[in-house]
C-alpha positions in Angstrom: -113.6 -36.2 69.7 -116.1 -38.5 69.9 -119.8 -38.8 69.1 -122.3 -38.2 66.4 -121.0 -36.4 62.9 -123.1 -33.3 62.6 -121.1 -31.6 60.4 -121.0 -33.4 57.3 -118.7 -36.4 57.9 -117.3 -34.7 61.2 -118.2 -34.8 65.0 -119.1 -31.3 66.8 -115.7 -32.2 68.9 -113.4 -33.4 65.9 -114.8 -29.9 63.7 -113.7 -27.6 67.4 -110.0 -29.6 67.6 -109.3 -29.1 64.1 -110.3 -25.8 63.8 -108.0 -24.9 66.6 -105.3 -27.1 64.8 -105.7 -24.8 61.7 -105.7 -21.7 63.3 -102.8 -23.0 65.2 -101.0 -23.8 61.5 -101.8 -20.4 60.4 -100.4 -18.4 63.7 -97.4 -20.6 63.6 -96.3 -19.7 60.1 -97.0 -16.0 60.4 -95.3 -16.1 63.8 -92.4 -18.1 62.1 -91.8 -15.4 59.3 -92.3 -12.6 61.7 -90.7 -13.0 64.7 -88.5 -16.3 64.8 -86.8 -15.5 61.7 -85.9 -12.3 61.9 -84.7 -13.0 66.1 -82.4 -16.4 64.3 -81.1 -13.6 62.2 -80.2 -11.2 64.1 -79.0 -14.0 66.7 -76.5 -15.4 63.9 -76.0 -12.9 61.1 -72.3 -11.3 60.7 -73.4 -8.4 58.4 -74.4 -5.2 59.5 -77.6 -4.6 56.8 -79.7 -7.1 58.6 -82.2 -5.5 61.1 -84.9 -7.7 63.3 -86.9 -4.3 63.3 -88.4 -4.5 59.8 -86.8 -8.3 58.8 -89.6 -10.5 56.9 -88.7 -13.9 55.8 -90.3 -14.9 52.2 -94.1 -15.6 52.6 -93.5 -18.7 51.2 -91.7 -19.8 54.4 -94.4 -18.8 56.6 -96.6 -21.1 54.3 -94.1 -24.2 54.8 -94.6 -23.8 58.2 -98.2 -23.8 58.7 -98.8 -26.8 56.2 -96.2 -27.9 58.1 -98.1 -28.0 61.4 -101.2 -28.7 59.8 -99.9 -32.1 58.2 -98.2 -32.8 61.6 -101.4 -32.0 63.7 -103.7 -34.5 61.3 -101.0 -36.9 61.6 -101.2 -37.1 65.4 -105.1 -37.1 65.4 -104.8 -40.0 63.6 -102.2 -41.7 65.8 -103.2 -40.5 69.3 -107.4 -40.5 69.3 -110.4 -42.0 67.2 -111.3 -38.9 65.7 -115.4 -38.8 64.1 -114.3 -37.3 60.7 -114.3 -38.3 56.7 -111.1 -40.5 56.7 -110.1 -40.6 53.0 -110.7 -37.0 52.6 -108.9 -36.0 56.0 -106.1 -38.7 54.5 -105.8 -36.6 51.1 -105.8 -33.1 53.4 -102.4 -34.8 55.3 -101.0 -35.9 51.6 -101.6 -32.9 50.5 -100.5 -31.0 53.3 -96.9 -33.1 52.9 -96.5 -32.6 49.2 -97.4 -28.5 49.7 -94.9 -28.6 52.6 -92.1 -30.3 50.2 -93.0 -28.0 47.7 -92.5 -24.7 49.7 -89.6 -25.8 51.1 -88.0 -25.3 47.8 -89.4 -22.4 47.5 -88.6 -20.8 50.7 -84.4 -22.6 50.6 -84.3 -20.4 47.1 -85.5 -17.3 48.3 -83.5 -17.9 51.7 -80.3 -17.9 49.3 -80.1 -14.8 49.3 -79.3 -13.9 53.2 -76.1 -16.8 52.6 -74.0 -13.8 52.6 -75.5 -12.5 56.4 -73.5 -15.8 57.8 -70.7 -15.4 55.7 -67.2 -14.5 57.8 -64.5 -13.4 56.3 -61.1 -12.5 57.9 -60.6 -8.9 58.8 -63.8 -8.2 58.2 -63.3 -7.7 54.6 -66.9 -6.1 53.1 -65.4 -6.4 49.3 -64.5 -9.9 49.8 -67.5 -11.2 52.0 -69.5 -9.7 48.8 -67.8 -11.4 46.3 -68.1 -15.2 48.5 -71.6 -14.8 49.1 -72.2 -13.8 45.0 -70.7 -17.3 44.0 -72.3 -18.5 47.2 -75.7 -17.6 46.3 -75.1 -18.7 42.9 -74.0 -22.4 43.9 -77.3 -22.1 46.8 -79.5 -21.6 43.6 -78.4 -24.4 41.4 -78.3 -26.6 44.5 -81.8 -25.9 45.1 -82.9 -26.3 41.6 -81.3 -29.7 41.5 -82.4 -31.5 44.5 -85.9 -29.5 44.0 -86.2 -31.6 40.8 -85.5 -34.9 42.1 -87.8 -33.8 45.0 -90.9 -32.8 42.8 -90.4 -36.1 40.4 -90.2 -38.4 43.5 -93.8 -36.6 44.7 -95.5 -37.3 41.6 -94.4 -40.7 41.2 -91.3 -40.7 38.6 -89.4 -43.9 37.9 -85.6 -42.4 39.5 -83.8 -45.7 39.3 -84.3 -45.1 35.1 -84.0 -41.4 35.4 -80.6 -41.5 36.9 -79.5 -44.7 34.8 -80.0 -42.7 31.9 -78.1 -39.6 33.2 -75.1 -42.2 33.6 -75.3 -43.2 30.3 -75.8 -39.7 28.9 -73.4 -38.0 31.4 -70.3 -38.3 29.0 -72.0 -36.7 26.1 -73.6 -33.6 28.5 -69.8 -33.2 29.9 -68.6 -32.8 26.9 -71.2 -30.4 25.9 -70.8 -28.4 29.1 -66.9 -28.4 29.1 -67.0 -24.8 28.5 -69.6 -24.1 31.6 -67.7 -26.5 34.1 -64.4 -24.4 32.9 -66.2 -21.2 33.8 -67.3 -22.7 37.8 -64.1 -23.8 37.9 -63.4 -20.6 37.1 -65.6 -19.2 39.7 -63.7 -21.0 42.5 -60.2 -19.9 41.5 -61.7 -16.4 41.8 -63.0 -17.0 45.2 -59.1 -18.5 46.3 -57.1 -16.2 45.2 -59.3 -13.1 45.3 -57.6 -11.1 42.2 -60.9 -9.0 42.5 -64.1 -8.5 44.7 -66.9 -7.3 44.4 -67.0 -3.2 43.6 -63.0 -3.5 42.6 -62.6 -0.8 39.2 -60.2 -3.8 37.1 -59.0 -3.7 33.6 -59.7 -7.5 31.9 -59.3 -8.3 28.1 -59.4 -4.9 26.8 -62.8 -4.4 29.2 -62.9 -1.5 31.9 -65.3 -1.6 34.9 -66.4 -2.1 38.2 -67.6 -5.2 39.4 -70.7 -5.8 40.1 -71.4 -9.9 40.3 -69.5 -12.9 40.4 -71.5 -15.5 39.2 -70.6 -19.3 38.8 -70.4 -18.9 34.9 -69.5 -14.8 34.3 -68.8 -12.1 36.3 -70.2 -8.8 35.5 -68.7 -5.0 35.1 -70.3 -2.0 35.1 -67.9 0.4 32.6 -67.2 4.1 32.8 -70.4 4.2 30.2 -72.9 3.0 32.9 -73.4 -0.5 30.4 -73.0 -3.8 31.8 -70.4 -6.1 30.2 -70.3 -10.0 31.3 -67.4 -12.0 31.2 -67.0 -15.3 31.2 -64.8 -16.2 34.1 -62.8 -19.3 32.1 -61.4 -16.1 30.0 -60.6 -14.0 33.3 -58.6 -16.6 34.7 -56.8 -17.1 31.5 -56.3 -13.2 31.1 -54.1 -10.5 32.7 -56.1 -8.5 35.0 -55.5 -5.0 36.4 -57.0 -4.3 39.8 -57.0 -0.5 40.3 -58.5 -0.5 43.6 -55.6 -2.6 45.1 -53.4 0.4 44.2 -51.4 2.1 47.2 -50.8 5.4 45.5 -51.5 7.1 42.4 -49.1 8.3 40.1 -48.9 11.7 38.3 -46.7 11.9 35.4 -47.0 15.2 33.5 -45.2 16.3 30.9 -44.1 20.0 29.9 -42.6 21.3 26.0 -40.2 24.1 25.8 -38.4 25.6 22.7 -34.5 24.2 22.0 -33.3 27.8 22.1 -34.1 28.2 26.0 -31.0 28.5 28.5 -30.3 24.9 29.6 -29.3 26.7 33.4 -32.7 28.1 33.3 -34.1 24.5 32.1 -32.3 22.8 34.9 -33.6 25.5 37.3 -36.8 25.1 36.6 -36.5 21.3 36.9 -34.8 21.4 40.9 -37.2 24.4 42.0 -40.7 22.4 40.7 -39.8 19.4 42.2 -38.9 21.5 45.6 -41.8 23.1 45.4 -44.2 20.2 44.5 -42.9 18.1 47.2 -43.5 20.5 49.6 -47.3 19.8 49.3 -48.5 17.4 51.7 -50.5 15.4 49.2 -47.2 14.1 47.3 -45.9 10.9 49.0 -42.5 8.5 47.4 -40.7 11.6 47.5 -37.7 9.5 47.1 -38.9 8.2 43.8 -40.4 12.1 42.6 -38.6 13.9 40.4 -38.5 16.4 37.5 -36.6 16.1 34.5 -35.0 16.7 30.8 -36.2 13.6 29.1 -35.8 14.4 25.5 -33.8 17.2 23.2 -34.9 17.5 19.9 -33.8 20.0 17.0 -37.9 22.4 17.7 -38.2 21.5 21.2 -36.9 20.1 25.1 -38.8 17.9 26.8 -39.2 17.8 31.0 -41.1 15.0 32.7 -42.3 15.0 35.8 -42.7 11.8 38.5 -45.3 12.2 41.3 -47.1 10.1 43.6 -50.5 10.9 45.5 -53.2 9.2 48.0 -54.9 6.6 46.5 -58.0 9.3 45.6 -59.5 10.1 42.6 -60.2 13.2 43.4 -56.8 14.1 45.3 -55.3 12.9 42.2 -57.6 15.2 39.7 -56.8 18.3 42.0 -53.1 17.4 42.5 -52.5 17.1 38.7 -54.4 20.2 38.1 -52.1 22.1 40.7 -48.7 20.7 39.4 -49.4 21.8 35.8 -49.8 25.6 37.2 -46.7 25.7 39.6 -45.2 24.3 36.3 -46.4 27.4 34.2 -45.8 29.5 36.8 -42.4 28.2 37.5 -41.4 28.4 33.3 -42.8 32.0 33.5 -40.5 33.1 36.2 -37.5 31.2 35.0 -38.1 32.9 31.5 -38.5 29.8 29.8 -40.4 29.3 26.8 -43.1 27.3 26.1 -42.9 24.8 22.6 -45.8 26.1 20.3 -45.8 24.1 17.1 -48.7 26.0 15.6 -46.3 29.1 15.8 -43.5 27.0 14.1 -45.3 26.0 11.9 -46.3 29.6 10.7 -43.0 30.9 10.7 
């Protein structure tokens, strides 16, 4: 380390160490974002999408770590030998080295939000609501970040934080008052987290609005409607609304309706009624039976009404094909019983 400067302001010996140092900084962070992160991952992650095979952690992590080392490695030339080398420029490299450390640190914590929800455990194992913790999660991770990054930054370049925070306590009633509505809608966020009326992908019916969700955010939560637009709500006005989860249903229900003309045979009616609901519950896709039945729900002077009560698999498409069938045993049934069906475009001819 010693000797003559012949580079510049540095020795042959201090140039060779830190050279090593910096090519040490720079293998450190690309090791750091290539293989230790994605091994810790894989070591501590509870979701199934992460894979160590093709896992990169943000580049600006691998950068925090090699200013990291770099600032650390000055740091102990100083300390530990009498390095041959421009002092106040080596003195600005470790300052700077520091304040670009600090800097991608906030980086890197904001971009790392977003795998909060590979250490997120849920009981059961429930995908739907691990998704909707880690949305609010990331969420809260974000403005977190944001905040302390901004104390963090001003404190770097020198800002007065004893008067900056003085004046936030003077200000704070007025910027509470203005936010009411925003700390309404995290609180909001919360109560949707505890009691879980929803997660993540649910189909739910909320003020009018139809949709799946897609995000829970601290101040709206998002739906995706049967139109493929996105509709944001804010979730102060989802707590204080009645929502409709469809995906928490158990079964589907199928409640068809069949006209017939007043001047059919009410034996044949009745008939019709006994052997459709025989027939229908026969079909291994109806479940309740005990709560299934067919009908007369209504006599009126043109026509006789018949409702039908049916329950299905919670299935879209079971429910689609099962409605489809039960309105052609229906037809069929009316045909052989030689019922007729109500046509008020024929009525209204005559």
């Amino acid at each position: 380390m010693g000797g003559e400067a012949e580079f510049g302001s540095f020795s042959e010996g201090t140039a060779t160490v830190l050279a090593i140092f910096v090519l040490l900084s720079v293998g450190s962070g690309i090791i750091s974002r290539s293989v230790i992160f994605p091994w810790m991952m894989n070591l501590f992650s509870k979701s199934e999408r992460i894979d160590g095979k093709d896992l990169f952690a943000p580049k600006s992590l691998a950068w925090m770590v090699g200013l990291l080392a770099l600032w650390q490695s000055i740091d102990w030339l100083f300390a530990n030998t009498e390095p041959v080398w421009d002092v106040d420029l080596m003195t600005n490299v470790m300052d700077y080295s520091r304040a670009g450390f600090v800097i991608l640190m906030l980086f890197a914590a904001y971009r790392l939000v977003d795998y909060l929800d590979a250490f997120i455990v849920v009981e059961g194992d429930d995908m739907a609501a691990r998704r909707s913790l880690a949305s609010v999660a990331e969420s809260i991770g974000r403005l977190a970040v944001v905040v302390i990054g901004f104390f963090v930054v001003a404190g770097l370049f020198g800002v007065n934080l004893n008067g900056l925070i003085a004046g936030l306590g003077i200000t704070g009633l007025a910027l509470a008052l203005a936010a009411r509505d925003s700390v309404a809608n995290v609180f909001g966020a919360i109560s949707i987290i505890v009691d879980q009326p929803f997660n993540v992908g649910d189909w739910i019916i909320v003020e009018d609005i139809e949709g799946e969700v897609i995000n829970i955010g601290l101040r709206t939560t998002m739906l995706r409607t049967g139109n493929d637009t996105i509709v944001t709500i804010p979730n102060s006005n989802i707590t204080n609304s009645a929502v409709e989860n469809y995906s928490k249903r158990r079964f589907r229900r199928i409640r068809p309706t069949f006209e017939f003309e007043e001047a059919n045979d009410m034996e044949a009616l009745k008939t019709f009624c006994d052997t459709l609901c025989a027939q229908i519950l026969e079909d291994s896709r109806a479940t309740k039976q005990e709560d299934s039945w067919v009908k007369v729900t209504q006599v009126l002077p043109s026509k006789v009404t018949v409702s039908c009560n049916f329950y299905c698999p919670n299935s879209g498409r079971i429910q689609r094909e099962f409605t489809e069938d039960i309105i052609l045993m229906a037809r069929s049934r009316g045909e052989g019983c030689g019922l007729s069906f109500h046509e008020p475009r024929r009525r209204a001819q005559m």
